[in-house]
C-alpha positions in Angstrom: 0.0 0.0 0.0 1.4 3.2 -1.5 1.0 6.5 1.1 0.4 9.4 -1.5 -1.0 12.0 0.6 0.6 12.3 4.3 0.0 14.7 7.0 2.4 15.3 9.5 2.7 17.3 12.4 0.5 20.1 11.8 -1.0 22.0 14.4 -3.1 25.1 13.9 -4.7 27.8 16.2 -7.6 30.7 16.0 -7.7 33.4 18.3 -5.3 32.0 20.5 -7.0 28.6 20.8 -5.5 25.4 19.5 -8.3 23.5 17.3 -5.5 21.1 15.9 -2.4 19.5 17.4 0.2 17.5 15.9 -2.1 16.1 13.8 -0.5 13.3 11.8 -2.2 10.4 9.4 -1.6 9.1 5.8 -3.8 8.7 2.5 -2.7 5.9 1.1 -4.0 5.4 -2.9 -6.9 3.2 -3.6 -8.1 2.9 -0.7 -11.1 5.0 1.5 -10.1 7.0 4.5 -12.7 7.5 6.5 -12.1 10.7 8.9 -14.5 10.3 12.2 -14.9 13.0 14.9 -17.5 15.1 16.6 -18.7 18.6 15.9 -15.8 20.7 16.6 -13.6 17.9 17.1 -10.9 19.5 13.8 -12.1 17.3 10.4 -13.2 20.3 8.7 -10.1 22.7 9.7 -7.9 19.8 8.3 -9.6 19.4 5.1 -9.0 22.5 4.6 -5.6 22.8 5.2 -5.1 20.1 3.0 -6.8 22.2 0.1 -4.7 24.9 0.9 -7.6 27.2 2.2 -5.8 27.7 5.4 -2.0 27.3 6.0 -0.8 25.3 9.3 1.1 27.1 12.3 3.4 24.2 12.1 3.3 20.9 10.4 3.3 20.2 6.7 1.4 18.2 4.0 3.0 16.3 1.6 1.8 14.6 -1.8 3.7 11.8 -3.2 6.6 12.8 -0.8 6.6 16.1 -1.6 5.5 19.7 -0.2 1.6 19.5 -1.8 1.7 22.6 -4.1 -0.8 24.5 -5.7 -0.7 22.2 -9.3 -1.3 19.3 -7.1 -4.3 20.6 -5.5 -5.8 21.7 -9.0 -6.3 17.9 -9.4 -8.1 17.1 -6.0 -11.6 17.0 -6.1 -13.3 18.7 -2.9 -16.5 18.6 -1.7 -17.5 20.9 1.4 -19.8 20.1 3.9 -21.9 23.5 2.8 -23.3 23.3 -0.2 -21.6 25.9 -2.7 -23.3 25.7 -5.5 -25.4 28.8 -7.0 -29.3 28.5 -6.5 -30.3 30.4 -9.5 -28.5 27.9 -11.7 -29.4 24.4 -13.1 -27.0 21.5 -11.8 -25.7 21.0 -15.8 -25.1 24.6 -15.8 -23.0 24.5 -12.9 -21.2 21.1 -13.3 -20.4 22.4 -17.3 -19.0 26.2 -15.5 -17.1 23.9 -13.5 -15.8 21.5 -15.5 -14.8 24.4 -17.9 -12.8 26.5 -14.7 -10.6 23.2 -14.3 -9.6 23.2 -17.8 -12.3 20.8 -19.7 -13.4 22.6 -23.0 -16.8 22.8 -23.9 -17.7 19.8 -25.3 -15.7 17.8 -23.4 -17.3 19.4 -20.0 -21.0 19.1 -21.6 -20.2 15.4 -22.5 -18.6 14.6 -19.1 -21.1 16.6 -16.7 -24.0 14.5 -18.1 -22.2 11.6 -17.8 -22.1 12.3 -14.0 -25.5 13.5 -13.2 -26.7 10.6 -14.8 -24.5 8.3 -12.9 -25.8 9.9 -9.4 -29.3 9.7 -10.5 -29.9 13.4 -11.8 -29.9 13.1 -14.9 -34.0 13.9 -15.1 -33.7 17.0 -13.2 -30.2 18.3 -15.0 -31.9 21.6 -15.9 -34.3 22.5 -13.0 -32.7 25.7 -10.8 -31.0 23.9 -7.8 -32.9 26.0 -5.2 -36.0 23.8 -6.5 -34.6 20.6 -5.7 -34.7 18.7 -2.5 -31.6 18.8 0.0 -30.3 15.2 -1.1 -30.2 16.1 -4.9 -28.2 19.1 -4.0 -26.0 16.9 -2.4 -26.0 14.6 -5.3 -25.0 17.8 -7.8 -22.1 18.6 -5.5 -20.7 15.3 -6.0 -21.1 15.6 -9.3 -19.1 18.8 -9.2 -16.4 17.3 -7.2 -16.0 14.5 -9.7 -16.4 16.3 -12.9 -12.6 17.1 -14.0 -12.0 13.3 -12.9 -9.5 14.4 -9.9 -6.7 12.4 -8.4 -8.1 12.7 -4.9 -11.1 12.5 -3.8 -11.7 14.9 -0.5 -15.5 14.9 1.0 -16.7 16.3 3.8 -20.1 14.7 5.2 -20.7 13.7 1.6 -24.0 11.3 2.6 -25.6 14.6 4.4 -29.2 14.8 3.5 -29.2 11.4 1.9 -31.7 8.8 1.8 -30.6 4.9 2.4 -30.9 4.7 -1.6 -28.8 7.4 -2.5 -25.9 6.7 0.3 -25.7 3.5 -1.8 -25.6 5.5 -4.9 -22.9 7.6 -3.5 -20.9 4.5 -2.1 -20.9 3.2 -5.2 -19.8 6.0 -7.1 -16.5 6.5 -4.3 -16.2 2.7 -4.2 -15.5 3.0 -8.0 -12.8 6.0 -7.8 -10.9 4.0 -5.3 -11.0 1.2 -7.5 -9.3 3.1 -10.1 -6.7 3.7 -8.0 -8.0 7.0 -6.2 -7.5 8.1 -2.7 -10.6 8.9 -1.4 -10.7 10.8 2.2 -14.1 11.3 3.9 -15.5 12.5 7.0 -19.2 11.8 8.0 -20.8 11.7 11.2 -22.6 8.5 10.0 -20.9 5.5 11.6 -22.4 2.7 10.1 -21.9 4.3 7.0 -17.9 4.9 8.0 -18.0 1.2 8.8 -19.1 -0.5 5.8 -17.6 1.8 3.4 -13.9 2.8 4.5 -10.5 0.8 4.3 -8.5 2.9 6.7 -10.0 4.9 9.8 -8.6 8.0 11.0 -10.1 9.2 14.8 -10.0 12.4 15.7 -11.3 13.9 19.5 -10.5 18.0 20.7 -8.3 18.3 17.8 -5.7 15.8 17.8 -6.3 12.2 16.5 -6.7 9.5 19.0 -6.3 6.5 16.5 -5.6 5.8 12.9 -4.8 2.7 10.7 -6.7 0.4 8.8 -10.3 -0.6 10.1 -9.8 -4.4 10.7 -6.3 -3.5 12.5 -7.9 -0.9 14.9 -11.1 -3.4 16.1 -8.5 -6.0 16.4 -6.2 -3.1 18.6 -9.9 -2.8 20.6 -11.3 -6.0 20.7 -11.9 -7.1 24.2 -12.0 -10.7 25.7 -15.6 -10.9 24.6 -18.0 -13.5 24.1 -21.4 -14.3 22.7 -23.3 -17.4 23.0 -26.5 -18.8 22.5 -27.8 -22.4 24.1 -30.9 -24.3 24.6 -32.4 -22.8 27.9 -31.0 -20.5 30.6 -27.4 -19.3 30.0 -27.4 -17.6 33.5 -25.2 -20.2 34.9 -22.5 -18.6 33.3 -22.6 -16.7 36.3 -20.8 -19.0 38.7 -18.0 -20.2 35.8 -14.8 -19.2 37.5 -13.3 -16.3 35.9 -16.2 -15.3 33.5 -17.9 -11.7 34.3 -21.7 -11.7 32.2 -22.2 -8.6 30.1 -25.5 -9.2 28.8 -28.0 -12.0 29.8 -31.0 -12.2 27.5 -32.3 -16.1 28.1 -30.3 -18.2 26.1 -28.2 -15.5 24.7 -25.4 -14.3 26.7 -22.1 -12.1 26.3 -19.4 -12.4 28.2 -15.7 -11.7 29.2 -12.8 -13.9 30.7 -10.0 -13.1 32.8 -7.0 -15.3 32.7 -6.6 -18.0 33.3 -9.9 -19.0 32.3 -10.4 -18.9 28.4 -13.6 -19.0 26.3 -12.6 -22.8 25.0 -13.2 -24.1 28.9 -16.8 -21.9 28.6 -17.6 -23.6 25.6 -16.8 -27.1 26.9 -18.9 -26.3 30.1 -21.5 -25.0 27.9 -21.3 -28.3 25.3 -21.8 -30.6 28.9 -25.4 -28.7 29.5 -26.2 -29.2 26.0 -26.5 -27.9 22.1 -24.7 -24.7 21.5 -26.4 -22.7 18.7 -23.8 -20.6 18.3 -20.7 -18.6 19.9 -18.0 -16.1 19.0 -15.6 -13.7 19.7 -17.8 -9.9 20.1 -15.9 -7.7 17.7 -16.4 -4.2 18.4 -18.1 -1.6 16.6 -16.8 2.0 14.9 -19.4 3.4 17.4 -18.0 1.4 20.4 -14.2 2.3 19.4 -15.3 5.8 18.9 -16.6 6.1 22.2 -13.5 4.0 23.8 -10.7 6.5 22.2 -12.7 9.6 23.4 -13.0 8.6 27.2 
């Protein structure tokens, strides 16, 4: 895995108040980076220091090894979090002005914006003014604005707000595809399970500086507890007198547990096998929402 777009170091204050610290995480090329954090927590401040809208106090950002310079950033694709697009036009108007400001020509603009409002479902209402259109197909004609000059990166921030389940698929889809081609795509969204299904790497940051990064299967692996589920026939409540085991959850047959050494979940499985069938039992792997709430503690 190739790291094309690193951060490193870079801290940044406003008014006297530090909003980022030594912030420091890769983007590594075909793969999604899913950036997680609360309101206020530095996602957006990042982003845009990474576009070059704001400069760090200290730090720097690099692309392919290299200070990222202003020719590098003409061939990002950025999508903000508030919707910049002009009311008054029509989203092929503005995906075609677009197209045509990062150095398309006309035809090859007109031919590639409809392309794209097709592909996020738009193509019907391409010519209605954008002000008339509901808050998910706005979304839908920023993406298309962030995709039309077919960028090298991909930079989104909360690019499923406003969605319906239907069009987060769409959108998936669509980013699913750039990393395929070898894009690196960067995201934030507040929308865990979203996060979860969607990214290859995850990036948590908390009060500005990030509390855990790498990719996802690594960091619930990094958080993953000595934790149980099982179900039996009957009443798994005797699991409360197994030496070492501490019950989590009781629901009937259903149980989750944990074990403390030197107990280990093959000597609760045996006990459970000599009271009968086991219909099933696992390790509990934790959730972006649990890990989320475990770094920021």
């Amino acid at each position: 895995m190739t790291s094309v777009l690193r951060l490193d170091g870079v801290d940044r204050s406003f008014g006297g108040r530090q909003v980022l610290k030594d912030v420091s995480f890769d983007v590594t090329a075909g793969r999604m980076t899913g950036f997680v954090g609360g309101n206020g927590a530095g996602k957006t401040t990042t982003m845009r220091i990474i576009l070059g809208v704001l400069a760090p106090d200290a730090g720097q950002v690099t692309w392919r090894g290299q200070p990222l310079a202003r020719e590098a950033r003409a061939r990002f694709g950025y999508m903000p979090e508030e919707r910049g697009l002009y009311p008054k036009m029509t989203p092929r108007e503005q995906v075609v002005h677009l197209g045509r400001l990062y150095g398309l020509d006309a035809a090859g603009a007109r031919r590639r914006t409809d392309a794209l409002l097709e592909r996020v479902g738009l193509g019907e209402r391409a010519d209605d003014l954008l002000e008339t259109l509901s808050l998910g197909n706005q979304q839908r004609a920023q993406i298309a604005a962030a995709l039309v000059h077919d960028p090298e990166v991909l930079i989104l921030d909360e690019p499923f707000s406003g969605l319906d389940p239907l069009a987060v698929d769409m959108v998936v889809t669509v980013l699913r595809e750039r990393a395929a081609a070898g894009a690196p795509v960067l995201f934030s969204s507040h929308q865990l399970d979203v996060v979860e299904r969607l990214c290859d790497d995850l990036v948590l940051i908390a009060g500005g500086t990030i509390r855990a990064a790498g990719a996802r299967e690594e960091l619930r692996a990094a958080y993953t507890l000595p934790r149980f589920s099982i179900v039996v026939d009957g009443d798994a409540g005797w699991l409360r007198d197994q030496p070492g085991v501490r019950l989590v959850d009781l629901d009937g047959a259903r149980a989750v547990f944990e074990v403390d050494p030197p107990a280990d979940d093959q000597a609760v499985l045996r006990a459970a096998l000599d009271r009968g069938p086991v219909r099933a039992f696992g390790p509990v792997t934790p959730s972006l929402a649990e890990i989320f709430r475990e770094v920021n503690q």
